[in-house]
N, C-alpha and C positions, 0 to 999 in steps of 0.2 A: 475348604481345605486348600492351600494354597502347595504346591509343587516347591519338594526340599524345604519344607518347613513355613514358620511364623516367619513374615516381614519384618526387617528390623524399620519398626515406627521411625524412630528418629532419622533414620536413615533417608526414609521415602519425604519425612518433611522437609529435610536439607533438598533434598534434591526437587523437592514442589519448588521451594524458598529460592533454590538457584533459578529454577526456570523460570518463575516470576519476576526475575530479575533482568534476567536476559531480556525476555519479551518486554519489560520498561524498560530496556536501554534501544531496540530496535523500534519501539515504539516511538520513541523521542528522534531516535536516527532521521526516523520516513519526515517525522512533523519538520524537522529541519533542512530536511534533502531538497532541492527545487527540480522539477523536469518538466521540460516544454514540450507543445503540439504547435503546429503551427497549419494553415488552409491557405489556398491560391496560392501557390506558390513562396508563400513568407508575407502572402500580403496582410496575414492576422496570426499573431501569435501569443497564444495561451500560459500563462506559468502556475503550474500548481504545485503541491508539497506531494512529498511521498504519502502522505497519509489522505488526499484529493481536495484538498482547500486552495481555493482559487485564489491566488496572490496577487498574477500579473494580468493584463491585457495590453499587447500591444498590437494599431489596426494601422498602417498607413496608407497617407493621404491618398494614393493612388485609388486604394479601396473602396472610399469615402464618393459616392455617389446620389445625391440628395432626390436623383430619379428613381433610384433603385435601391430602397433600403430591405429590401427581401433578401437582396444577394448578400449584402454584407451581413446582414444574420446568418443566413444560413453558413458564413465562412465562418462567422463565432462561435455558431455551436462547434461545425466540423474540427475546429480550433481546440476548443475547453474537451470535446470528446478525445482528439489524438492525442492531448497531454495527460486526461486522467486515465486513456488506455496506457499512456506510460508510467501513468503514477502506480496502477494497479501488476504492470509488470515488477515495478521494482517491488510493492508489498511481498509479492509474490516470491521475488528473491530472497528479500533479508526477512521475512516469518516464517514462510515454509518450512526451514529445515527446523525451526523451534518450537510447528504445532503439530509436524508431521503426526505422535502420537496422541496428541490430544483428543477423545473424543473413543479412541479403540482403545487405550490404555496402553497402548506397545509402548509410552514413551517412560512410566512408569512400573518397571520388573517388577512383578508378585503383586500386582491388580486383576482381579478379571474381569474389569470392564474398559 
């Protein structure tokens, strides 16, 4: 039994139909958005999409050490990790507020789950 009555169906499927909409317009946002990490100080830096696809890499020369190819890994990883901890902040921003119900149902009135 649902509190104050039947769901108006139509009603809940506009409002599915809107939210799916949204979320493919945020979803396309991230894939287009670019945001950098960068390690040593700027001497590698990383460019990924909002959605965490590795686009960019830039390492320079300075970095570039053919005695010590450990350090410049490890600046790559540290690189591709600070950009897609930014990429995953921004997911964070533009989903959030459009999955906050999904999952408990709060985002759909007169569901109970």
């Amino acid at each position: 039994m649902f509190p104050g009555g039947q769901p108006n169906m139509q009603q809940l499927l506009k409002q599915a139909q809107k939210m799916q909409e949204e979320l493919g317009r945020a979803q396309k946002e991230l894939a287009e958005t670019k945001v950098s990490g960068s390690a040593g100080g700027g001497l590698v830096e990383a460019t990924v999409t909002g959605s965490g696809e590795l686009v960019a890499l830039t390492i320079a020369p300075a970095a570039v050490d053919p005695e010590d190819t450990e350090t410049l890994a490890d600046l790559v990883l540290a690189a591709v990790r600070d950009a897609n901890a930014a990429a995953q902040k921004l997911q964070a921003e533009r989903m959030g507020p459009l999955t906050q119900g999904l999952g408990g149902g709060a985002g759909i009135p007169g569901l109970p789950f």
